[in-house]
SERO-4910 file (N, C-alpha, C, O; in steps of 0.05 Angstrom, whole numbers):
BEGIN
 pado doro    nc1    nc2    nc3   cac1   cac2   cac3    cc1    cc2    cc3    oc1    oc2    oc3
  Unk    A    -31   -393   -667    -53   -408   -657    -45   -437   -651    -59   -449   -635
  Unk    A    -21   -451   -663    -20   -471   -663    -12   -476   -634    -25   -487   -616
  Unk    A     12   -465   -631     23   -461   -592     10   -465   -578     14   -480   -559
  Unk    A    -16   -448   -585    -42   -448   -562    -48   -481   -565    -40   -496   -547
  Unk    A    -58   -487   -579    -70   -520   -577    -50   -537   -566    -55   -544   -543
  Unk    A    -31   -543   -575     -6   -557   -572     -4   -543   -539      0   -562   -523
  Unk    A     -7   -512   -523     -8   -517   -503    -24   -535   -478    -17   -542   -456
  Unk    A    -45   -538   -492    -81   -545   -480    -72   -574   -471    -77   -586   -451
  Unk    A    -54   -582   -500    -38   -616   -499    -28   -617   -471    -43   -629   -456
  Unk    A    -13   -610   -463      7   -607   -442     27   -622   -447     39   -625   -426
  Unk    A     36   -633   -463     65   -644   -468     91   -619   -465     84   -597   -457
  Unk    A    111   -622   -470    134   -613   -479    139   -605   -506    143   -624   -521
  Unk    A    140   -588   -513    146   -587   -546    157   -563   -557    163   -547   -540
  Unk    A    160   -557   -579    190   -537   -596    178   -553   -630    169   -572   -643
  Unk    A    188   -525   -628    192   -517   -667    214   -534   -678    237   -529   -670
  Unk    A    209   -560   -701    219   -568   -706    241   -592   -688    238   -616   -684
  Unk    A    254   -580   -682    270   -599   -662    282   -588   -631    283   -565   -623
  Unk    A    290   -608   -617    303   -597   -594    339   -596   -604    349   -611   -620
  Unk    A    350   -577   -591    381   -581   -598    394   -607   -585    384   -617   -565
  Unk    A    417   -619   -597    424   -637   -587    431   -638   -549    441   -621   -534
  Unk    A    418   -672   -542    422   -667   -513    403   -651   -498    404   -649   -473
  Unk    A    378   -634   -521    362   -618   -493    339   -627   -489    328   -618   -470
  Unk    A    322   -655   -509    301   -660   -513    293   -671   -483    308   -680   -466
  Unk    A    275   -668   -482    254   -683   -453    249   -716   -461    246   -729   -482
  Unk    A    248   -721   -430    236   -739   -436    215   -750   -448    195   -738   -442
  Unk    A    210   -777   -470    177   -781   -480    160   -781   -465    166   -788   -442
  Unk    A    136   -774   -469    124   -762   -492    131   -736   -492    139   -726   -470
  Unk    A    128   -717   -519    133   -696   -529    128   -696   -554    125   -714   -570
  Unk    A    125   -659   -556    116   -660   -591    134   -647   -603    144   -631   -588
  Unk    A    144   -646   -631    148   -618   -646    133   -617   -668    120   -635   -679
  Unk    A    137   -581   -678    112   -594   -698    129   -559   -718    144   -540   -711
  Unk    A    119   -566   -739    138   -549   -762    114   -538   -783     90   -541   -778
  Unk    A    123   -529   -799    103   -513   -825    122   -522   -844    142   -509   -842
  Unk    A    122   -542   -865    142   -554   -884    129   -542   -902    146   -534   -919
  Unk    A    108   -536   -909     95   -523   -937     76   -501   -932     70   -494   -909
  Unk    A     62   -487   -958     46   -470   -947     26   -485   -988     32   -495  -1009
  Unk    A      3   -476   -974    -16   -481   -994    -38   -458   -993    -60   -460   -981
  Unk    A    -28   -433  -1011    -41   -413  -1003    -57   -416  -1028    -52   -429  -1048
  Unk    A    -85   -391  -1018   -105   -385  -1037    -99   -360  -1061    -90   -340  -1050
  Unk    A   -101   -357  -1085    -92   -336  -1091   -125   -324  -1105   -146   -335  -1110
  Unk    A   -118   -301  -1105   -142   -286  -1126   -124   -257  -1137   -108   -244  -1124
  Unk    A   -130   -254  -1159   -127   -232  -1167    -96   -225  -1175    -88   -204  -1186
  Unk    A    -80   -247  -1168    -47   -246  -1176    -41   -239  -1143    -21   -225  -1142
  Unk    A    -51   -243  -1120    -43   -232  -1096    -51   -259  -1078    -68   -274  -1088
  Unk    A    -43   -264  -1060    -40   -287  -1041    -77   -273  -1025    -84   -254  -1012
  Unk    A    -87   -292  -1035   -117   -286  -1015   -121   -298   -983   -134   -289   -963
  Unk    A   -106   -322   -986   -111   -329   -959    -88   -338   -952    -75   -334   -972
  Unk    A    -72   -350   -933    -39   -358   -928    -58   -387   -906    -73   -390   -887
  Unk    A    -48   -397   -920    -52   -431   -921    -32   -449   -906    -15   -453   -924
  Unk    A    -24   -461   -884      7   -476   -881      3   -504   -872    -11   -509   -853
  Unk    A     16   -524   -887     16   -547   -876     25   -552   -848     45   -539   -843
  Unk    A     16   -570   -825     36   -568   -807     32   -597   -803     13   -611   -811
  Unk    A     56   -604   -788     60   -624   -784     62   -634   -751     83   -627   -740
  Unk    A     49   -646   -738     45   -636   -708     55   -671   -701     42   -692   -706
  Unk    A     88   -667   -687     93   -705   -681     97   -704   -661    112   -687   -652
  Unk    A     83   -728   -641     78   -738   -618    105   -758   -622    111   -769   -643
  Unk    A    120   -759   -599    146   -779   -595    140   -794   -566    135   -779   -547
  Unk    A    140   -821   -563    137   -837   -549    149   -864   -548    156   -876   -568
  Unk    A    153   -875   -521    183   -887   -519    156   -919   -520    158   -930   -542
  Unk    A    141   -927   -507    120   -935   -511     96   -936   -534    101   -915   -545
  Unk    A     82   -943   -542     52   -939   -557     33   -927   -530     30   -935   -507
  Unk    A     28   -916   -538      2   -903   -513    -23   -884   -530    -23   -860   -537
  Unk    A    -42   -904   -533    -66   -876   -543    -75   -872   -529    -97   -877   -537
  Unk    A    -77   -866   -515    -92   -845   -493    -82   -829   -493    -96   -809   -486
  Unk    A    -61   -825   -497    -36   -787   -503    -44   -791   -531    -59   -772   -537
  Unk    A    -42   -803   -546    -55   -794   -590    -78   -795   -576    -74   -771   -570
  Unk    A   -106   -803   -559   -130   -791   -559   -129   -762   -552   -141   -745   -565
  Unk    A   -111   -757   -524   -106   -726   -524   -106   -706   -537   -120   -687   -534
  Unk    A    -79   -712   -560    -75   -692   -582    -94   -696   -592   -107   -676   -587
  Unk    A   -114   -715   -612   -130   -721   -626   -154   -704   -614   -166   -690   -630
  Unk    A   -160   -706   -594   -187   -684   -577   -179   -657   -583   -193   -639   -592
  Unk    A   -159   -656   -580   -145   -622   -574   -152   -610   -605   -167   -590   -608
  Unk    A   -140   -626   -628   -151   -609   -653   -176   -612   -654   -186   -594   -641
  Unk    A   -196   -629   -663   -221   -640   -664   -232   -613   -647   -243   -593   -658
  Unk    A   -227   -616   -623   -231   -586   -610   -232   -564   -614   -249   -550   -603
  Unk    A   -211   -553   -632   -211   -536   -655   -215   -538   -690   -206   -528   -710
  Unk    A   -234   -556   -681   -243   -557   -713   -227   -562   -731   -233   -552   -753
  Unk    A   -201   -580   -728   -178   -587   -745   -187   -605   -755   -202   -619   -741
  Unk    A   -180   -615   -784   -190   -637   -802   -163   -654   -800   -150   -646   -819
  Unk    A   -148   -674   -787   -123   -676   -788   -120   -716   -804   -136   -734   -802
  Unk    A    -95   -715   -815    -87   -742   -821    -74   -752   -802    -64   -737   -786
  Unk    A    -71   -784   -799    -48   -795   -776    -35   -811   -788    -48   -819   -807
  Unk    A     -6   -823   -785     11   -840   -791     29   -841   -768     32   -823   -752
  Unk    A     46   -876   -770     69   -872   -749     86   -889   -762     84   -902   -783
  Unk    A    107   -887   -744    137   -903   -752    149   -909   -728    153   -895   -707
  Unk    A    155   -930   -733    180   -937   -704    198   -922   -714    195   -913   -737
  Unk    A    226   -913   -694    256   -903   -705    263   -921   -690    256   -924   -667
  Unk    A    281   -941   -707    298   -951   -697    320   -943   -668    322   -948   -644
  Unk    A    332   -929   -687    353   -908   -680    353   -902   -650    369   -911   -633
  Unk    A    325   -880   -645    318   -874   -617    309   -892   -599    315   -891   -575
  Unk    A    294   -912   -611    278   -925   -601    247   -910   -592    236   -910   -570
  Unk    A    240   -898   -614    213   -875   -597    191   -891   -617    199   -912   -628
  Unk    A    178   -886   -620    145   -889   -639    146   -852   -645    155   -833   -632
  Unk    A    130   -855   -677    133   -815   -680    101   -822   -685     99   -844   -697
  Unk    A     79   -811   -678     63   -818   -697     52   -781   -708     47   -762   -693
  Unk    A     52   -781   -725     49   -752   -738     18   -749   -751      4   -764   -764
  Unk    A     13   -719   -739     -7   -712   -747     -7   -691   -774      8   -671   -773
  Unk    A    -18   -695   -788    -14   -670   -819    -39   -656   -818    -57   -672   -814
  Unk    A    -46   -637   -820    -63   -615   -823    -56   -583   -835    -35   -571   -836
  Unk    A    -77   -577   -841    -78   -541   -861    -87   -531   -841   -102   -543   -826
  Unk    A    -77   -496   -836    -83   -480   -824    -81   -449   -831    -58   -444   -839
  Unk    A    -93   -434   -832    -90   -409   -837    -83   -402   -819    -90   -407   -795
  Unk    A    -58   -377   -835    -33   -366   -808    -49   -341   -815    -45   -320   -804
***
């Protein structure tokens, strides 16, 4: 389900990372499952729970692409957190979205 939203985005984007040298140009997303926070009952996994982590990369600040993504979950009824960071390094802005989803 996540693909699907992240398609609706229209950016560029991949699981986790691009291989070296294949990334697109900014903006783009990747976005990963680093945890899972499942429900249990009965000694058996009741519901399968996954953190994801959905990051917008931009060579610029631009909200109007974070209002995008930001509509796109909201749209699907996602409850999501935001944070960002310059990278030095790249020179991009990441600003990351965190949210729970049942897989």
């Amino acid at each position: 389900m996540i693909t699907e939203i992240i398609r609706e985005i229209g950016l560029p984007f991949a699981y986790h990372h691009y291989a070296e040298g294949e990334s697109p140009d900014p903006p783009f997303l990747l976005y990963l499952f680093p945890e899972s926070d499942n429900y249990g009952a009965d000694n058996t996994v009741y519901a399968e729970v996954s953190r994801v982590y959905l990051e917008l990369y931009t060579d610029l600040k631009d909200p109007d692409i974070e209002k995008q993504v930001e509509r796109a979950l909201q749209d699907h009824g996602i409850f999501w957190n935001k944070s960002e960071v310059w990278i030095e390094s790249e020179s991009l802005y990441e600003v990351l979205y965190s949210f729970e989803m049942e897989v």
